[in-house]
N, C-alpha and C positions, 0 to 999 in steps of 0.2 A: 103195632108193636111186634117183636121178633125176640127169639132168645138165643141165639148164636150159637144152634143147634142146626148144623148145613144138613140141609135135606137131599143134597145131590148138585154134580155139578154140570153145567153148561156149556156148551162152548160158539164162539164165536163163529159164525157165519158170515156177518158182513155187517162195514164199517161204511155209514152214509154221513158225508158232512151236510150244513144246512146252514147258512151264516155261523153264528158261534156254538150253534149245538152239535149235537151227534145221534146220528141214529145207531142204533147197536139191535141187530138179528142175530138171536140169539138159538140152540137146539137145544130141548131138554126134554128129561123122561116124561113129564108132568106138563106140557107144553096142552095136551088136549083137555087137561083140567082146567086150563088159565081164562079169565076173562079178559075184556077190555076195562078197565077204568082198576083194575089191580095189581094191589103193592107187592114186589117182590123186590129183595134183597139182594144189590151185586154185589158181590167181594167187599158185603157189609154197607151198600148205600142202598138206602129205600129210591127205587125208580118203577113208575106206574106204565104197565103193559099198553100201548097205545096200537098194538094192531097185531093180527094172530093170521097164520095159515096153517097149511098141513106142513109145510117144511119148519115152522118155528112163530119167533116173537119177537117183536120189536118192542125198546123200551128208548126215549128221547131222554138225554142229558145237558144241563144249560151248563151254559160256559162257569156259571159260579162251581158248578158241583167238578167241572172237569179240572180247572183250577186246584181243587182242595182234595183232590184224592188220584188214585194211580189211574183210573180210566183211560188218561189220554197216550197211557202205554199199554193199551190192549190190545192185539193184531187179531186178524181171521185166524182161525185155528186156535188160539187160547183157551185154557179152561176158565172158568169163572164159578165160585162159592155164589149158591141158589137157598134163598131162604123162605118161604112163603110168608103171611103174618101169621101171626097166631091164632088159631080158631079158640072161641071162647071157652069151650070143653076142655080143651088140651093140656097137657100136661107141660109144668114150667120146666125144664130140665136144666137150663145154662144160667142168661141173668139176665135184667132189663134190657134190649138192647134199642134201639128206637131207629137205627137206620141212618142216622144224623154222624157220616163222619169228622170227627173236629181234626184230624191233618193227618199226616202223610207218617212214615217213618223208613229205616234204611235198613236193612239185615246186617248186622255187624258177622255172624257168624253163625253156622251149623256144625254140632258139634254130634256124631253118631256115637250111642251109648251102649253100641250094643244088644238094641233090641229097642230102643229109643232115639229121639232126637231130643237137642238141646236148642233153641233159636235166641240168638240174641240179638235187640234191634234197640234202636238210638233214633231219638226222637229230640225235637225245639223245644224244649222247656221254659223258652220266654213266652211260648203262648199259653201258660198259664196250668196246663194239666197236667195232672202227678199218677203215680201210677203206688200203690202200696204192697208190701209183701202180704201174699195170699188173697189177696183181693182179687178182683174180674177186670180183664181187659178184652175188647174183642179184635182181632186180625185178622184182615179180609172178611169179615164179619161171621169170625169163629171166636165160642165163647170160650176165653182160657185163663187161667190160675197165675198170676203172677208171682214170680219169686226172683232174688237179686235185685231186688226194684233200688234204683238211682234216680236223681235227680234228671238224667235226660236218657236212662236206658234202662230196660229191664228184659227178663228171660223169661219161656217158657217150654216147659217138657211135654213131650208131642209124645203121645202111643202109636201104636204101628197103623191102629184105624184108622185114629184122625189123619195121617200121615197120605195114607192112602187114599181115604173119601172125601180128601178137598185139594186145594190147588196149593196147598204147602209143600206139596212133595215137588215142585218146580219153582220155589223162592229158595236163591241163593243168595252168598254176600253181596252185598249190591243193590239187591232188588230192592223196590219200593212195594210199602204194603199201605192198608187205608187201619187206623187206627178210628177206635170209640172208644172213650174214656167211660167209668165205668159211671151211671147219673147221678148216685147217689155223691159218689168223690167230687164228683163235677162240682154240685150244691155247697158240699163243705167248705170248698176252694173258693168257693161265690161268697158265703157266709164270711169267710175269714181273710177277704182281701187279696187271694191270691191269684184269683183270675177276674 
């Protein structure tokens, strides 16, 4: 489990295909803490650490996962949101997040407020997931406050931190982000026929 509280970001090293998977070598501060058989969080998907050196980490992604989320537009040189899970002791700060992206979504626009940013992004709303005012959504698997929430689009207001210590600050109009819907919403939407 993870709470969509980015611990630091990563970047891309090298991109290895393999039939429908990918390998992804990865560099990060925390790279000599990592194990092998451990979950860490990319731009919000849980993928398990499958081989360690001094220069980095490798993490393997199946075709379903590269399907359903922005992976298969990652290049060498990219940064990437690094989540570890949760250690039992720690402190909850963000909200449930499990790792499990349910789709994709689009940057309709960034809007600088002056000492803030604005993001608005536009999602399918025929696959079933809603987003509510003030409620938790994660992108790239950062945990944020939804507000403007629509039927297939919603906003959120970004501080100059977050801005900085993830890979927000290089999504623009256009860009694809990995969307988690928040799990409790998820269930209501299960309960009441909507997804």
């Amino acid at each position: 489990m993870f709470t969509g509280i980015i611990e630091g970001m990563g970047q891309v090293q090298a991109i290895r295909e393999e039939g429908t998977n990918k390998h992804f070598t990865l560099s990060a501060s925390f790279t000599h803490e990592l194990q092998i058989d451990q979950s860490v969080a990319h731009n919000g998907i849980c993928l398990t650490v499958v081989n360690i050196t001094d220069a980095g980490y490798t993490v393997t992604a199946i075709d379903e996962t590269l399907q359903k989320t922005n992976l298969n537009s990652l290049k060498v040189g990219d940064k990437v949101n690094l989540e570890r899970c949760m250690s039992a002791n720690g402190r909850f700060d963000g909200h449930i997040v499990q790792g499990h992206v349910d789709q994709v979504a689009v940057c309709e626009s960034v809007e600088d407020q002056n000492g803030s940013w604005v993001f608005t992004f536009r999602y399918d709303s025929s696959l079933g997931n809603v987003t509510v005012e003030k409620g938790s959504v994660t992108v790239n698997g950062i945990s944020l406050t939804v507000f403007n929430s629509k039927e297939d689009r919603f906003s959120v207001a970004i501080i100059p931190y977050t801005y900085e210590h993830t890979n927000l600050h290089q999504v623009k109009p256009g860009s694809t982000v990995n969307l988690e819907f928040d799990i409790i919403g998820k269930y209501v939407a299960r309960l009441l026929g909507k997804a």
